[in-house]
C-alpha positions as CSV (number, residue, x, y, z in Angstrom):
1,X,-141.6,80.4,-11.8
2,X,-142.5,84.1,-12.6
3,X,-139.9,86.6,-11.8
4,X,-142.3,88.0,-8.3
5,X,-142.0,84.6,-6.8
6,X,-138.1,84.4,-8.1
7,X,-137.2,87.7,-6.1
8,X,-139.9,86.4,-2.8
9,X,-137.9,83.1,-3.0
10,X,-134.5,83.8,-3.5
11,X,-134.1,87.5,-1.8
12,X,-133.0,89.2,-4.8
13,X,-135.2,92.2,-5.8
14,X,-137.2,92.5,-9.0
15,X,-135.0,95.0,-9.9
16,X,-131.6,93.6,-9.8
17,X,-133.1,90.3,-11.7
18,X,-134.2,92.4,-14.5
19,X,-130.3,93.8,-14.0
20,X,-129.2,90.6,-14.6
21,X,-131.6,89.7,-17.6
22,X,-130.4,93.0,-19.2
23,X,-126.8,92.0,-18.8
24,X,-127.4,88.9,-19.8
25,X,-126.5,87.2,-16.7
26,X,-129.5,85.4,-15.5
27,X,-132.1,85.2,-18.0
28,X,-135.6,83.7,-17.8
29,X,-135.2,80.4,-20.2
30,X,-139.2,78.9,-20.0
31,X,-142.4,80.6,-20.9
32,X,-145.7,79.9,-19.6
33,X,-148.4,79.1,-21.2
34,X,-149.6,82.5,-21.4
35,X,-146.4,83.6,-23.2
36,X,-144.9,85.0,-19.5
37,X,-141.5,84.4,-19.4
38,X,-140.5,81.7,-16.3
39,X,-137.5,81.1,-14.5
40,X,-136.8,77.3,-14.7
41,X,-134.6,75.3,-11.9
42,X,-131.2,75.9,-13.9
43,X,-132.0,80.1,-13.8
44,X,-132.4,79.6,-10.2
45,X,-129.6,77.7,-9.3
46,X,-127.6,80.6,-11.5
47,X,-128.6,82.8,-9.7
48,X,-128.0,81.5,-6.7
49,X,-124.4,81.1,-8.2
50,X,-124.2,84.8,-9.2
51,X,-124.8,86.0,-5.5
52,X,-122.3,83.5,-4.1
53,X,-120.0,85.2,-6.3
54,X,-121.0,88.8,-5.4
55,X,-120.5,88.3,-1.7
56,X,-116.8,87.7,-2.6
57,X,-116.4,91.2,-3.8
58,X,-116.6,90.2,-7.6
59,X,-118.3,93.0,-9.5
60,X,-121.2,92.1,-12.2
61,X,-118.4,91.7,-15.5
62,X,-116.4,89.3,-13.4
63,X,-118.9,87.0,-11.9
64,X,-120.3,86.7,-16.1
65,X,-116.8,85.8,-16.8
66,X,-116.2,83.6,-13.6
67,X,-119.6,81.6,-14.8
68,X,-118.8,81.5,-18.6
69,X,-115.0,81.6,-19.4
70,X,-113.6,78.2,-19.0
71,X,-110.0,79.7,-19.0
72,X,-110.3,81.2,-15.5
73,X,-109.5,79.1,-12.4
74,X,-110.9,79.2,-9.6
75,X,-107.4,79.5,-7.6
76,X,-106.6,82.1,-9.9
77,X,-109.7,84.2,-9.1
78,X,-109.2,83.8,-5.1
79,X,-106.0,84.5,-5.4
80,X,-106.9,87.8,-7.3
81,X,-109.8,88.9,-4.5
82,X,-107.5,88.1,-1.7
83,X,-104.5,90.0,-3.4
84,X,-107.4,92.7,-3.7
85,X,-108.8,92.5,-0.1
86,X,-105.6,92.9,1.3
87,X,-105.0,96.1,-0.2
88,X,-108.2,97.5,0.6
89,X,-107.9,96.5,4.6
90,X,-104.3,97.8,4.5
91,X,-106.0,101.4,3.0
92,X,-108.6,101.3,5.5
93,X,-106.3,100.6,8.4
94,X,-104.0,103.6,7.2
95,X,-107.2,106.0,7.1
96,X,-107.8,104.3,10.9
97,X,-104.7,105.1,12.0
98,X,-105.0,108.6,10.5
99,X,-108.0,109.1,12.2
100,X,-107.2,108.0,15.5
101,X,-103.8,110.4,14.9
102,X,-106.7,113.3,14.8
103,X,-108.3,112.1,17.3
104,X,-105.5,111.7,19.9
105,X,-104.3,115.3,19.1
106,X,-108.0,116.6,20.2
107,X,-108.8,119.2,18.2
108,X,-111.5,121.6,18.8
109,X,-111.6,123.7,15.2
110,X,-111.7,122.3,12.0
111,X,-108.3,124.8,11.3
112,X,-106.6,122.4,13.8
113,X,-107.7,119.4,11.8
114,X,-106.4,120.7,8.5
115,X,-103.4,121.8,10.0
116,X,-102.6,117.9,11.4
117,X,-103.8,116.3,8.1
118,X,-101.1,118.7,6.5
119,X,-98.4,117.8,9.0
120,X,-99.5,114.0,8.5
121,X,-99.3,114.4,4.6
122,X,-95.7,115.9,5.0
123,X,-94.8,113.2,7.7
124,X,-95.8,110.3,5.5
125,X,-94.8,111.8,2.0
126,X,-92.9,109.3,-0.4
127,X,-89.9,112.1,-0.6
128,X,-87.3,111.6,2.1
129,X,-86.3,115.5,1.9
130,X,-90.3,116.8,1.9
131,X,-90.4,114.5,5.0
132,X,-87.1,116.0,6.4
133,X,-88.7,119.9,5.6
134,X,-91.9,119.2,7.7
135,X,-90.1,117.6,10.9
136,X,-87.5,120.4,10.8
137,X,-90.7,123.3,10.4
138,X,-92.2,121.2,13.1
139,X,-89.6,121.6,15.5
140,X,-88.7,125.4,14.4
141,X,-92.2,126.6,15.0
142,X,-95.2,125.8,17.1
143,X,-94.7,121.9,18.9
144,X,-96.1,119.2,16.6
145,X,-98.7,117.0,18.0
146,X,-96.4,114.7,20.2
147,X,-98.2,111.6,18.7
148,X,-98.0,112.0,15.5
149,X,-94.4,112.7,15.5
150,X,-93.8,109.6,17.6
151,X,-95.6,107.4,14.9
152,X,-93.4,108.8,12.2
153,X,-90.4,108.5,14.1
154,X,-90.9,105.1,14.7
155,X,-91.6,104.3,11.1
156,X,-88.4,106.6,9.5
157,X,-86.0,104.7,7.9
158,X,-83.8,108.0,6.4
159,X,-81.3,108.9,9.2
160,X,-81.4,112.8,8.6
161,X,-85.2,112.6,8.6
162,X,-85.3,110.3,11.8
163,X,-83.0,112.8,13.1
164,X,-85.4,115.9,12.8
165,X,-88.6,113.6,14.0
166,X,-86.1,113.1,17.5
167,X,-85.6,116.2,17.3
168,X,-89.3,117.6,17.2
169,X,-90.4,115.7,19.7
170,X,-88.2,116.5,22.5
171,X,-89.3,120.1,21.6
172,X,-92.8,118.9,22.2
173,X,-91.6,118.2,25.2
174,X,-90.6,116.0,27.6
175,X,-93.4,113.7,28.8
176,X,-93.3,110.0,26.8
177,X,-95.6,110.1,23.9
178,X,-98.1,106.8,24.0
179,X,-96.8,105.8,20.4
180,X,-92.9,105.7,21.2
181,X,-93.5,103.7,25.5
182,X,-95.8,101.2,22.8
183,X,-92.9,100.8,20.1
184,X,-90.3,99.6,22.8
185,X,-92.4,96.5,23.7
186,X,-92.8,96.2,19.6
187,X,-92.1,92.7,18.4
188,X,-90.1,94.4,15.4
189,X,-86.2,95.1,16.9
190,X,-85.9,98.0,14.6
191,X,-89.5,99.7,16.0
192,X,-87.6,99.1,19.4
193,X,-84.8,100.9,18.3
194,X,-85.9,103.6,16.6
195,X,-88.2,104.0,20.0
196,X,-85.0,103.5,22.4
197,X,-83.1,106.2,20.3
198,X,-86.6,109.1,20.5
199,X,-87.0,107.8,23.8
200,X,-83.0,108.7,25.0
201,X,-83.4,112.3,24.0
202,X,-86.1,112.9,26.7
203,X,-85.4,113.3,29.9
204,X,-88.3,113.0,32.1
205,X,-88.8,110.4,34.9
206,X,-91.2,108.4,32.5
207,X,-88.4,108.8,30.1
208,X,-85.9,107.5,32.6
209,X,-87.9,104.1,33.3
210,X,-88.5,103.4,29.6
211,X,-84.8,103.0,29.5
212,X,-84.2,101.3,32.2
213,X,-86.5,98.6,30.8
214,X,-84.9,98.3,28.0
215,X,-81.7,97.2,29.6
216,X,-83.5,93.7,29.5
217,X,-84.3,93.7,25.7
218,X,-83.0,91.6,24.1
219,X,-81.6,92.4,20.9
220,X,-78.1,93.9,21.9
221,X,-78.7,97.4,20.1
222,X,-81.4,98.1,22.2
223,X,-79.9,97.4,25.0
224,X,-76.8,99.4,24.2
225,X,-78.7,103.0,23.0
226,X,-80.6,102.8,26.4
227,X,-77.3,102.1,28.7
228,X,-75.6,104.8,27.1
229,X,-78.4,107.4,27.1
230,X,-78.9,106.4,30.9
231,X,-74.5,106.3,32.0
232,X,-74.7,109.9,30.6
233,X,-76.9,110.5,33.4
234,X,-75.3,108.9,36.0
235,X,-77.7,106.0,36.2
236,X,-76.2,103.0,37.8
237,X,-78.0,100.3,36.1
238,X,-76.6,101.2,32.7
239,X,-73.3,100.0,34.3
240,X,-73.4,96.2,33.4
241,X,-74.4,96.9,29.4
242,X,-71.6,99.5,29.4
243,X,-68.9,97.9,30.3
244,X,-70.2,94.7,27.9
245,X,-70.2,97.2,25.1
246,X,-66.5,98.0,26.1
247,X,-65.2,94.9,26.1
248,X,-67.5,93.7,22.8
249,X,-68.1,96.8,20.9
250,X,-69.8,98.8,18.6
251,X,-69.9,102.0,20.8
252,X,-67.2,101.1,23.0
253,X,-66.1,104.5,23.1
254,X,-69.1,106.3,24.1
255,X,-69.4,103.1,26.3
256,X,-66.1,104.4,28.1
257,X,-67.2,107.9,28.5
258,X,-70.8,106.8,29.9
259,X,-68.7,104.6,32.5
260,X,-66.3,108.1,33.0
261,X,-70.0,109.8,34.2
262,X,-70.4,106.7,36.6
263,X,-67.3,106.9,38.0
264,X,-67.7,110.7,39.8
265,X,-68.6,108.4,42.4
266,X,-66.2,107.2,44.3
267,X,-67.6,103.7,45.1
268,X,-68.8,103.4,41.5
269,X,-65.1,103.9,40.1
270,X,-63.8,101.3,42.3
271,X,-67.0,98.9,41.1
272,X,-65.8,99.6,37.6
273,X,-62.3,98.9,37.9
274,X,-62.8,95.5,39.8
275,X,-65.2,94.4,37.1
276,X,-62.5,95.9,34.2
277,X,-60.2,93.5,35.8
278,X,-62.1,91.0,36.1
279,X,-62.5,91.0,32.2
280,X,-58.7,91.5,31.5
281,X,-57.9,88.4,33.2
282,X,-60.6,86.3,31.8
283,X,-59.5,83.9,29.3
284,X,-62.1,84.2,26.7
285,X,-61.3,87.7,26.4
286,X,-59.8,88.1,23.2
287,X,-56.5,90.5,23.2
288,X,-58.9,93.5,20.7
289,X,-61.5,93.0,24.0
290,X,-58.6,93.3,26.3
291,X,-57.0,96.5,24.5
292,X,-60.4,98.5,24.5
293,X,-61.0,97.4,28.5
294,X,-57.5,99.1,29.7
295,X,-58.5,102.2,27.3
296,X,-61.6,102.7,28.7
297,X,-59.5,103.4,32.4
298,X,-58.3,105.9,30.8
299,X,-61.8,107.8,31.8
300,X,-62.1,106.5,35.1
301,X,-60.3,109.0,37.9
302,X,-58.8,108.1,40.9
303,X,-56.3,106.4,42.8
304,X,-57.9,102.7,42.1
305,X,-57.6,103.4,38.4
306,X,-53.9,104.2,38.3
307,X,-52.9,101.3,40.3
308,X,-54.9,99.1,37.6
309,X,-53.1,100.6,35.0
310,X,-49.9,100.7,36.5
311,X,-50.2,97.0,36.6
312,X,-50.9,96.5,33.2
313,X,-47.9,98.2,31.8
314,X,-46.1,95.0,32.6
315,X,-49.0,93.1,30.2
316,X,-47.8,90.4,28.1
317,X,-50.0,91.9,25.6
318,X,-47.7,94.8,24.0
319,X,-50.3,96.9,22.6
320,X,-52.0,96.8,26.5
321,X,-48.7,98.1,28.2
322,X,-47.8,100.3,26.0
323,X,-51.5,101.7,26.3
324,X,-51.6,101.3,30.0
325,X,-48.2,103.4,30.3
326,X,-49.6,105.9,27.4
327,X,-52.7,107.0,29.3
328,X,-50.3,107.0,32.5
329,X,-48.2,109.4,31.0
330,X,-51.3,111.8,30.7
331,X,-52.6,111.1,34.1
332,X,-49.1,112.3,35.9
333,X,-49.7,115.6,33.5
């Protein structure tokens, strides 16, 4: 078969077979007897073979060595293009993302572009203390774009630069950017936290529902950054996750302090105490649960409070009465 009925019955162009005869990849093995040179059935099932190849990605060198080397597997090479195609789609989804960063920040001039590619270089730049200097510029000078500081908040894992990025965006501020109301419904926990934590230095009424939502999450950190963001503002719904943290810790202190906010009202102090006593009495709580429960009375005012505490001076426990009658003592002054 001459090579114009070769490139009309197989799809590859005249050019590219004369490619591959220059390579030495696919080479006419026949003649005719005119002294034409003629693809036999083997060329054409070689080629065939070469394009199979190609559509993996292979470039021209590898498919040769693919078809001649006996040493190469074929595990081994699919093992290799997957490696490979994984790296490209993880490139092209950062340049998507990057894009859609532009995009979301609406710019009208091409200075506003360059200015977010520069802020998005600095945000995701391999040098903690580069990515430090460009939240801390963002937040001293003009308001970032709210977006893109959300996305690198979320993503931070150095706590000085995670700090500035919170920092930026409630100078942006207020309103919930998209990025950071997506990352608390993240399946990652630490994307949830990193949200609750940017989310807790905003204080609009968006803001405010975010974190009442995440009283329900249900890794316990989560739960515990959104119940003290939301006692500090005298939100009642934080009052069941605050007094948990009290009696279980980390945070038990601020836990206390959230619950002293609650407790203004009148109706919420005597809530808290019942519950506190509740706690004290149970016996699963261990006596380190049942020392941080009577000094979290400490910031509860009010008549209800001092009887509870005046009670537990007589607790078995010595470290409780002596706490009880400690915090007393300060009360009377």
């Amino acid at each position: 078969m001459l090579i114009g009925e070769v490139a009309r019955r197989s799809g590859v162009s005249v050019r590219m077979l004369r490619h591959y005869d220059s390579l030495a990849l696919v080479r006419p093995t026949d003649r005719t007897a005119g002294g034409y040179r003629e693809y036999t059935a083997g060329d054409l099932r070689r080629i065939f073979a070469v394009e199979s190849l190609r559509s993996l990605g292979l470039s021209l060198r590898e498919v040769q060595q693919a078809l001649e080397d006996p040493q190469l597997t074929p595990d081994t090479l699919v093992a290799d293009l997957v490696r490979r195609t994984e790296e490209r789609v993880a490139s092209e989804q950062e340049l998507l993302a990057r894009l859609r960063q532009i995009e979301g920040a609406a710019p009208e001039q091409w200075t506003e572009v360059l200015r977010i590619v520069e802020l998005l270089r600095g945000l995701n730049a391999g040098d903690a203390n580069r990515r430090l200097r460009t939240a801390l510029a963002t937040s001293a000078g003009a308001p970032g774009p709210a977006d893109q500081l959300a996305h690198a908040a979320l993503s931070e894992p150095e706590l000085n630069a995670a700090g500035a990025l919170r920092w930026a965006l409630a100078q942006a501020g207020d309103d919930v950017p998209a990025p950071l109301a997506e990352g608390l419904t993240s399946p990652s926990p630490r994307v949830r936290e990193r949200a609750v934590q940017a989310v807790a230095e905003l204080h609009s009424g968006s803001a405010q529902q975010l974190l009442v939502a995440a009283l329900a999450d249900i890794v316990p950190v989560v739960r515990r950054r959104a119940a003290l963001a939301l006692g500090a503002r005298g939100v009642s719904d934080a009052m069941p996750i605050l007094l948990e943290t009290v009696e279980h810790g980390p945070n038990d202190v601020e836990a206390a302090e959230a619950l002293g906010v609650l407790a203004r009202d009148g109706r919420q102090a005597e809530r808290i105490v019942a519950d506190v006593r509740d706690r004290l009495v149970a016996p699963a709580t261990e006596p380190a649960a049942r020392l941080r429960l009577t000094q979290a009375l400490a910031e509860i005012p009010g008549p209800t409070a001092d009887r509870a505490l005046t009670d537990l001076t007589g607790d078995p426990q010595p470290d409780v009465a002596r706490s009880a009658g400690y915090i007393l003592s300060l009360r009377s002054r």
